[in-house]
N, C-alpha and C positions, 0 to 999 in steps of 0.2 A: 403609335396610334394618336392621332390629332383629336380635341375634343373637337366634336363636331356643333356647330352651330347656327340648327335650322331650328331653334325656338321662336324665333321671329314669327314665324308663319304661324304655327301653332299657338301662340300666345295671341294674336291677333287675331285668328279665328273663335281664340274663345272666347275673348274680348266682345268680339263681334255678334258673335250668338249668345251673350248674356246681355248684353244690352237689349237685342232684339225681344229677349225671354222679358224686358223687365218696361216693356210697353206694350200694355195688354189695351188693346182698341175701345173694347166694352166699358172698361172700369172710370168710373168719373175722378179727375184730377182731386176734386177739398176729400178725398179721403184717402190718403194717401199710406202705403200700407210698410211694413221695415223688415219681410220676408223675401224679396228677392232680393234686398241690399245682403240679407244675413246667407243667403246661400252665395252669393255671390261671394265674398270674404270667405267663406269655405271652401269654394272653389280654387279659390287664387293662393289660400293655405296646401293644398295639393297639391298644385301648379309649383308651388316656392319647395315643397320637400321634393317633391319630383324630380326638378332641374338637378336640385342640389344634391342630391341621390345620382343622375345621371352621369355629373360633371366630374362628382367624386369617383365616384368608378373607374371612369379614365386616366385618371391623375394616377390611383393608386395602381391600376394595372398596367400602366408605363412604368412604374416604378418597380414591380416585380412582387407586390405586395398583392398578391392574388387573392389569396381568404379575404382579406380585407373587401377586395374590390368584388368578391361574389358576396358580401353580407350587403352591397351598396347596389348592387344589380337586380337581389331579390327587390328591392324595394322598389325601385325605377319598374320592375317589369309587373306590375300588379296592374290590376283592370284597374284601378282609377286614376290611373295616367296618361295622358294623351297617348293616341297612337302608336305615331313615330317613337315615341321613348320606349312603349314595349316591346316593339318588335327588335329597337336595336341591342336594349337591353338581353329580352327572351335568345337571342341569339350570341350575344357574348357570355350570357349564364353558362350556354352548352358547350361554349370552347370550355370555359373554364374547369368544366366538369372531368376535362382532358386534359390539361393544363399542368393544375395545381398537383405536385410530386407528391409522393409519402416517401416514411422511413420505415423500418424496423430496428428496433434500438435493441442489445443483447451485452451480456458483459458475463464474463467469467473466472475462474479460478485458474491460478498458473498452470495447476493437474486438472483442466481439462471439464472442471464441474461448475454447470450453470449458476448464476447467483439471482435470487428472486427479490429480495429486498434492498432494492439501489434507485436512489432516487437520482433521475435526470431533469439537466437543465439545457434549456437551448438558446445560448447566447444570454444565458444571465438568468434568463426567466424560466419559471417549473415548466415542467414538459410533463414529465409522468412521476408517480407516487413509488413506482416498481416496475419490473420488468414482466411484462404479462404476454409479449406477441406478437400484437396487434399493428397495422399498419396504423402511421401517425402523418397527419398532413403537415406541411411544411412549406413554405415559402420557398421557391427557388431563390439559389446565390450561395455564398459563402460563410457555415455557422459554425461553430466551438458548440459542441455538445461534452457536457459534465458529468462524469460519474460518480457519485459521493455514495460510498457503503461506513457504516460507523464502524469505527476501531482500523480503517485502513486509508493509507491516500489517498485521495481525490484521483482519478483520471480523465484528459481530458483527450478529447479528439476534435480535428479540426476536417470538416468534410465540405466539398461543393459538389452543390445540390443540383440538376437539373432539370430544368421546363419539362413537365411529362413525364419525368423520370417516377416509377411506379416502384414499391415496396425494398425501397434501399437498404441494405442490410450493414448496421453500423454494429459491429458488437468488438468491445475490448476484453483487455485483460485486467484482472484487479489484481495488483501485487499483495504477496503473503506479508505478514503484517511484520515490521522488524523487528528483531529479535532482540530483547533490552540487554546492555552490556553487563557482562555477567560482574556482580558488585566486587571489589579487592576483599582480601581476605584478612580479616581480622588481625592483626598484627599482637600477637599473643605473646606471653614469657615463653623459657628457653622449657620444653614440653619435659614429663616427667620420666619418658622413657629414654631422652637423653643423659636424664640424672643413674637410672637404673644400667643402664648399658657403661655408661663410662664407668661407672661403679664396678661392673663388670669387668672391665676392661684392665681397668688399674689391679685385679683382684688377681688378672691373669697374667699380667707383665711380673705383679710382684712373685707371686707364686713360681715365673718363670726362672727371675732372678733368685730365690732362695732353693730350690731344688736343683738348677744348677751349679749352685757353690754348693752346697752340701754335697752333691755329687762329687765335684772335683775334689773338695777333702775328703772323702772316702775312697775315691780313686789315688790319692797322694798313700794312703795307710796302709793300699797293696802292694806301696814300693818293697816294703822291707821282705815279701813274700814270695815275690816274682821269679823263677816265674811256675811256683808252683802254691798258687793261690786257691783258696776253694771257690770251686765253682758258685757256693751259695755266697760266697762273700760278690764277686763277680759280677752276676746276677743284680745284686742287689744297685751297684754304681749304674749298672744300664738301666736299671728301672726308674734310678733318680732321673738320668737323662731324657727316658723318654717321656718322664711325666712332664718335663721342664720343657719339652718341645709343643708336647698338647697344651699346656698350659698356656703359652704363649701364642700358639693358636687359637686357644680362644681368647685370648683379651685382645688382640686385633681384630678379629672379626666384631667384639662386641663394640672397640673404639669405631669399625666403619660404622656397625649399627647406629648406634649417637651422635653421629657426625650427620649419618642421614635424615634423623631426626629434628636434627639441630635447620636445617636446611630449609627440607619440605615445611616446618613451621612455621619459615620466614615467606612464604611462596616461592621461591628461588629453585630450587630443586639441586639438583648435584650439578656441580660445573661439568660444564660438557669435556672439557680435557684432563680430566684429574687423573693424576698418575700416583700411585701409590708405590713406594717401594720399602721390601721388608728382606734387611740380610740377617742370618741367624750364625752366632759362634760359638761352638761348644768341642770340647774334646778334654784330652788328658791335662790340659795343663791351663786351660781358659772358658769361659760359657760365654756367653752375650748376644744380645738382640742393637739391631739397628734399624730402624723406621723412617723412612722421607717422604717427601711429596710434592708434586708443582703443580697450582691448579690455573 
């Protein structure tokens, strides 16, 4: 749309008839009066926001800046404007009525739940306080509208808007707020239930080792009686033995205990390959434990 420019006429008509208006037949020249100079200067004040209202309009609504250009239409189209301005105005007012697009703004939670307190910007500048609904007018073309919720990122969306295009529905998603990284763990002395368990442990090895020699010297003492030995002497060498085997059974499992202890206290946890191996030797003539490991 080209600014049109048939003020000539109009400005020269008004011209024309305030002059007329300002030579009145009857009144004698020596009293000369400064009432039609002051309307006149009012007039031409009108005449200047008028134009300037008109021209603006056009400019702005070539440019796609349409609110703009209906705040500059109201004014152009008021009765105390020439003619021609209101009628071209009054008639570009009601395109514009048509024209000028809306949004609907909306934003939500990753699961799906509405979020009310998010303030939007559109292209830099406030748009809304919150999310309320409501159709929102908008300039056609291409905007970056902002989502800022406190305690979570920003979101932004980038949308193009078009001519007419009525109740646009923009709604994102606000990401869950991230999860702070969980702090290292204190790096503490060797804990006390690995002091208690190896205690353990060594409690059980050694018990293993003296129960099994006593055994084998008491099992040496049924040489001389073999093989008609009493059964309660008999008895007694296996029960050495088998206490020597419990025993050693438990101070290994108490040394895994304190080993794990020892470990998880570091944050480390147990080496994912660790092999443990336990051979055991006991009989008439020898006892003993063997223990390895590769981790």
């Amino acid at each position: 749309m080209i600014v049109r420019r048939r003020w000539l006429g109009c400005v020269a008509l008004l011209v024309s008839s305030t002059a007329w208006a300002d030579e009145p037949a009857s009144q004698p020249t020596s009293e000369p009066t400064s009432q039609p100079e002051s309307a006149t200067a009012s007039e031409q004040d009108v005449l200047g926001v008028c134009i300037a209202a008109y021209e603006d309009a056009q400019r702005r609504r070539n440019r796609g800046d349409l609110i703009e250009a209906r705040e500059a239409l109201k004014v152009c189209s008021r009765d105390v404007c020439p003619a021609i301005a209101r009628t071209d105005c009054t008639g570009w007012l009601a395109e514009l009525r048509v024209d000028v697009p809306t949004i609907v703004v909306g934003a939500r939670f990753e699961g799906g739940r509405d979020v009310i307190d998010v303030k939007v910007f559109l292209d830099g500048k406030p748009l809304a306080d919150r999310i309320e609904g409501r159709a929102v007018e908008v300039n056609p073309g291409v905007h970056t509208l902002r989502f800022e919720l406190q305690g979570r990122e920003p979101v932004e969306e980038r949308v193009s808007i078009l001519v007419g295009e009525r109740n646009r529905k923009v709604i994102v998603t606000i990401p869950d707020p991230t999860p702070p990284a969980p702090a290292p763990k204190p790096s503490s002395g060797i804990p006390t239930m690995t002091y208690v368990l190896g205690g353990v442990g060594a409690l059980g090895l050694a018990g293993f080792g003296f129960l099994g020699l006593t055994g084998l010297s008491r099992e040496g003492d049924l040489d001389d009686c073999k093989p008609s030995c009493a059964s309660g002497d008999v008895d007694a060498v296996r029960t050495r033995y088998l206490a020597a085997d419990i025993s050693l059974v438990v101070g290994l499992a108490a040394l895994g205990g304190a080993t794990y202890f020892y470990f998880e206290s570091r944050g480390q946890g147990m080496p994912e390959r660790a092999v443990v191996g336990v051979g055991l030797r006991a009989g008439p003539s020898e006892v003993g434990a063997a223990i390895g490991g590769a981790f």
